[in-house]
C-alpha positions in Angstrom: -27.2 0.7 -0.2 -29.8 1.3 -2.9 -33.4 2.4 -1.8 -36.0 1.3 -4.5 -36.5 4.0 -7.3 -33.7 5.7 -5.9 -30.0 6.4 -5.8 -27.2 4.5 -4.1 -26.8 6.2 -1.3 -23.4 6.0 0.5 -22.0 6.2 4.1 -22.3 9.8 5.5 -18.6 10.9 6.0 -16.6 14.3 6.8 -13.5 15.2 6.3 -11.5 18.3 7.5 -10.1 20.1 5.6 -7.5 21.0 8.6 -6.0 24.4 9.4 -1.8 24.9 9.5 -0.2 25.9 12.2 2.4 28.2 12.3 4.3 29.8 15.6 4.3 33.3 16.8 6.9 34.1 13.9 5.1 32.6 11.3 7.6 29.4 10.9 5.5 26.3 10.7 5.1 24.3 13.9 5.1 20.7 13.3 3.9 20.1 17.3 1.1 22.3 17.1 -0.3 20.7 14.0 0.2 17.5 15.7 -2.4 18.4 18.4 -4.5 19.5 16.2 -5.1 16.4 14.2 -5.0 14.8 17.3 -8.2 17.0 18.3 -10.0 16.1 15.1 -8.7 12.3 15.5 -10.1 12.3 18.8 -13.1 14.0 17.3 -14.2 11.2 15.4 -13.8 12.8 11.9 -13.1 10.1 8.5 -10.2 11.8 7.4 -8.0 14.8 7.6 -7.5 16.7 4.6 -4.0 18.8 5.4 -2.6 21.7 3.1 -6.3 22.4 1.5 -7.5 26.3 1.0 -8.0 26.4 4.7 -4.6 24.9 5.0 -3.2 27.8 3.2 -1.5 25.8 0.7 -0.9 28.7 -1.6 1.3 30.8 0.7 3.6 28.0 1.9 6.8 27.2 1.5 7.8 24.0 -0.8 9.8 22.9 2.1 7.6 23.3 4.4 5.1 21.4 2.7 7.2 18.1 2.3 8.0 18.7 6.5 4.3 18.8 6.8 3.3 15.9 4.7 6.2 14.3 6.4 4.7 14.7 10.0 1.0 14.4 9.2 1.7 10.4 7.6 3.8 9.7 10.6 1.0 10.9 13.2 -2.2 10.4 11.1 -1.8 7.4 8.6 -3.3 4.3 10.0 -5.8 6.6 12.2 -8.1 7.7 9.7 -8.2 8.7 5.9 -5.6 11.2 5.0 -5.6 12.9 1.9 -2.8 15.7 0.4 -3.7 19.1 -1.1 -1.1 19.0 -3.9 -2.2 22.4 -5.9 0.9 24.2 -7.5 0.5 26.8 -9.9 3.1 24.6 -12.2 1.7 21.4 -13.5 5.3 19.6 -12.9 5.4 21.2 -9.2 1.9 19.6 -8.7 2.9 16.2 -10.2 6.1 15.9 -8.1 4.4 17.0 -4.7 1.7 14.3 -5.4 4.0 11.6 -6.1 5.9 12.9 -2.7 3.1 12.3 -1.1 1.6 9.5 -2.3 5.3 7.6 -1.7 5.1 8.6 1.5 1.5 6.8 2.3 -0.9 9.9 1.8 -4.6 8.0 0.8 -4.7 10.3 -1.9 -4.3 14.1 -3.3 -6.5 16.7 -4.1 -5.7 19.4 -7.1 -7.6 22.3 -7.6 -6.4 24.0 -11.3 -4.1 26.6 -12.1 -5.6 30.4 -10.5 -5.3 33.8 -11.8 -7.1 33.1 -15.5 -9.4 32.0 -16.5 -9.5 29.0 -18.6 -11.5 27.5 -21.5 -12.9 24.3 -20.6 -10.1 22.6 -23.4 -7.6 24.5 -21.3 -8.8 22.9 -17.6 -9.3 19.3 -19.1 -6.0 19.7 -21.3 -4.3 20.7 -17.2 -6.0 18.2 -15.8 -5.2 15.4 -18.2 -1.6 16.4 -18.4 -1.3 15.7 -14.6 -3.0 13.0 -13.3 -1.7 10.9 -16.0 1.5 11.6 -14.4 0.4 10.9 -10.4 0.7 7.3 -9.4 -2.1 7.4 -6.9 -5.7 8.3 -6.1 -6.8 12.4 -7.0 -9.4 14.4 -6.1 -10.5 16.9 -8.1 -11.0 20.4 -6.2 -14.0 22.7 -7.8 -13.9 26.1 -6.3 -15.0 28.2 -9.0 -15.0 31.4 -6.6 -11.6 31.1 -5.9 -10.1 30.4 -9.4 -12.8 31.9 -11.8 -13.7 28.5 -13.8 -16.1 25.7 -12.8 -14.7 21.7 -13.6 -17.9 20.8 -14.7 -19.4 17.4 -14.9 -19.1 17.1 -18.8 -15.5 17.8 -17.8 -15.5 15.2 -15.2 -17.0 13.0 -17.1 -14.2 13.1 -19.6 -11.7 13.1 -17.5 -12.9 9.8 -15.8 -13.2 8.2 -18.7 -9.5 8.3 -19.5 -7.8 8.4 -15.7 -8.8 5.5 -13.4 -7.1 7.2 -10.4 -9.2 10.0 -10.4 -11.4 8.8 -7.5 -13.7 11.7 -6.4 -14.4 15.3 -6.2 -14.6 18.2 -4.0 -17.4 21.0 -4.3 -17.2 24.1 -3.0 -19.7 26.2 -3.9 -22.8 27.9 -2.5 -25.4 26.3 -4.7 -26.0 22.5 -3.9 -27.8 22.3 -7.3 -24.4 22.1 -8.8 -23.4 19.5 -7.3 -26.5 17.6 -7.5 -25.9 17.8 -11.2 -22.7 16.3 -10.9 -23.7 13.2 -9.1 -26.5 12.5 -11.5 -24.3 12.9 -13.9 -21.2 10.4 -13.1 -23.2 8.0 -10.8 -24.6 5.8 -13.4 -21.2 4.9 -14.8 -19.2 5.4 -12.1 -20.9 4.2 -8.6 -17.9 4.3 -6.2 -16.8 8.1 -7.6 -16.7 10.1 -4.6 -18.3 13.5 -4.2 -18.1 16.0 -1.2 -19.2 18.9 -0.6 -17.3 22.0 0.1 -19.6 23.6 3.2 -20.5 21.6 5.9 -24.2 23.1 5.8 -24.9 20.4 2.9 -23.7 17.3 4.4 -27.4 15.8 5.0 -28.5 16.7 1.5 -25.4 15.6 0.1 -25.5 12.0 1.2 -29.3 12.0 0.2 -28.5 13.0 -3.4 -25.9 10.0 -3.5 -22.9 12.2 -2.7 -20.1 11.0 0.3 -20.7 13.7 2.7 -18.3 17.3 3.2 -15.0 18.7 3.2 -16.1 21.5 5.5 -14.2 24.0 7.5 -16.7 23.7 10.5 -15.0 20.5 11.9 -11.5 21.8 12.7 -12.5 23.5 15.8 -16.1 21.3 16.4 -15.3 17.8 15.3 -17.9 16.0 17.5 -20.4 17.6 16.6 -19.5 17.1 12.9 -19.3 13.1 13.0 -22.2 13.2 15.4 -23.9 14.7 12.8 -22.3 11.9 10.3 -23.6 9.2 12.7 -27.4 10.1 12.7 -27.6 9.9 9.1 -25.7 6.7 8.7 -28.1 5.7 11.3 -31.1 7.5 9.9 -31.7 8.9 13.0 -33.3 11.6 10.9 -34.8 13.7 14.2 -31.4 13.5 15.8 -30.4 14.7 11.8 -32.8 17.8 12.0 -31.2 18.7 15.5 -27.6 18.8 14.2 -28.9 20.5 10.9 -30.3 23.1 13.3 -26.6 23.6 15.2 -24.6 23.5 11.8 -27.0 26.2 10.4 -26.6 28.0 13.5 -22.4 27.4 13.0 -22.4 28.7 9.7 -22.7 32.1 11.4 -18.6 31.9 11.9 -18.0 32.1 8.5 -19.7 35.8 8.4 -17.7 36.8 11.3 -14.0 37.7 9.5 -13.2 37.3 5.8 -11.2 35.4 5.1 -12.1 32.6 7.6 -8.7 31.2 7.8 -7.9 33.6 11.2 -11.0 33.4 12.5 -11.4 29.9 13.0 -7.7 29.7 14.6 -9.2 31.1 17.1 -12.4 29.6 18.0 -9.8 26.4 18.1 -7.6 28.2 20.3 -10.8 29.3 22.7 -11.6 25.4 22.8 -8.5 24.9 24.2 -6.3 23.3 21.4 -2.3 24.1 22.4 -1.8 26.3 18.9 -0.9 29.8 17.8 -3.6 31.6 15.3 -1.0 33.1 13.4 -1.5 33.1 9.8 0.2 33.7 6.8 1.2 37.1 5.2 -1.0 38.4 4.6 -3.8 37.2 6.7 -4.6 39.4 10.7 -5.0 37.7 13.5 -8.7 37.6 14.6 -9.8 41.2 16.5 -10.8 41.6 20.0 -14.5 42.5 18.5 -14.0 39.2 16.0 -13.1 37.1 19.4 -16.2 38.4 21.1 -18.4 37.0 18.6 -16.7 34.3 18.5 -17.5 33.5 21.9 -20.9 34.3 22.1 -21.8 31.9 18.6 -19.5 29.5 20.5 -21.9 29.9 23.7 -24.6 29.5 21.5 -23.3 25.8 20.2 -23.0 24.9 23.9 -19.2 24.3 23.0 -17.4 24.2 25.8 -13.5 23.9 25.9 -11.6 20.7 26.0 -9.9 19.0 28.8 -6.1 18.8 28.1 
């Protein structure tokens, strides 16, 4: 839809990008991630994003990630979207995961670029155009400029979109929604359907309003109604019922403060809702503390989240 004088503005969406579960020796547990996207199914979310930052992608095992891609098409394909994190630190590793996933009926992957360096901007398009010319499917791009010291920016994008037709959208997590404002005014006009997310859940609302899709944000894996509650009162321009869920997600925002990193932390406000998982993390990430759980609790309280009924 197109209001006069004004961007198109498209349907409100989120998507999780979901936790892994791993047992209490740290081997991945294929039934535990199954309830979880169950949870978020259940939920009402628009699609699952598995094996994203929050999915600890960077510490798992190659094997492990084919089993998970495995399990998550069986369970969520069909159910809603369901889209790959594919990020390898070598470009041929990243290709051949996203083509195993994408022949296995993922919706599309997402790539953040190489971490560690820095890279010139000639460098991240050079990476960029190397592999999704080599990906038969739909990509993402991932910006997360915090996390691997560069920013894809929309000249960049731009580029890039004008030579790969399966690059389909973009992922932006940073804390200034300016940027990705920028972005959207910048690839809309040519390129309507691009999709562009935010990467905290805080900027959903404003998101949509600047002509963006919605947010990849962390929030929804352990409160998923309230998430695509949220998603529903814009779509509906319900836009009282938008400034009451605003309120909550500002107010939810506060788990993110609680433990760094958040990976651990919001393990457990899932497992205080009542989802059938072990928090355990990856090496090197500690389970949430006793003092961690207690806030939890009381933000939890806060949210009126009460646990779920098995």
């Amino acid at each position: 839809m197109r209001d006069k004088g004004g961007p198109t503005l498209h349907k409100a969406q989120i998507i999780t990008p979901v936790i892994t579960v791993f047992d209490s020796q740290g081997n991945l547990d294929i039934q535990g991630n199954i309830n979880v996207y169950q949870f978020l199914i259940e939920g009402g979310v628009d699609g699952i994003l598995i094996m994203g930052s929050t999915g600890e992608f960077f510490s798992m095992h190659d094997s492990d990630k084919c089993h998970l891609i495995d399990a998550a098409v069986s369970f969520v394909k069909g159910r809603t979207r369901l889209l790959i994190g594919t990020s390898c630190m070598r470009a041929d590793d990243t290709i051949s995961l996203s083509n195993y996933a994408l022949d296995k009926g993922a919706d599309g992957v997402v790539i953040i670029g190489p971490y560690y360096f820095a890279l010139t901007k000639e460098s991240i398009e050079s990476y960029y155009d190397n592999v999704v010319g080599k990906i038969h499917g739909p990509v993402f791009l991932y910006n997360f400029p915090e996390r691997n010291g560069y920013d894809l920016s929309p000249d960049i994008v731009l580029n890039l979109l004008k030579k790969h037709k399966n690059i389909i959208g973009y992922k932006d997590t940073v804390t200034e929604m300016g940027h990705t404002r920028s972005l959207i005014q910048a690839v809309k006009s040519d390129y309507p359907n691009f999709e562009v997310y935010s990467g905290f859940d805080e900027f959903l609302a404003h998101n949509v309003m600047s002509g963006g899709c919605g947010s990849i944000g962390g929030l929804s894996n352990f409160m998923p109604e309230v998430l695509s509650g949220y998603v529903k009162a814009i779509n509906e321009k319900n836009f009282e019922l938008v400034a009451s869920y605003q309120e909550k997600i500002d107010k939810a925002m506060e788990l993110y403060s609680i433990g760094t990193p958040f990976i651990p932390i919001v393990k457990r406000a899932m497992v205080l809702r009542g989802i059938k998982i072990s928090d355990i993390s990856t090496v090197p990430f500690l389970q949430a503390t006793k003092t961690q759980e207690e806030k939890i609790i009381k933000l939890m309280k806060s949210l009126d989240l009460e646990p779920i009924k098995n």
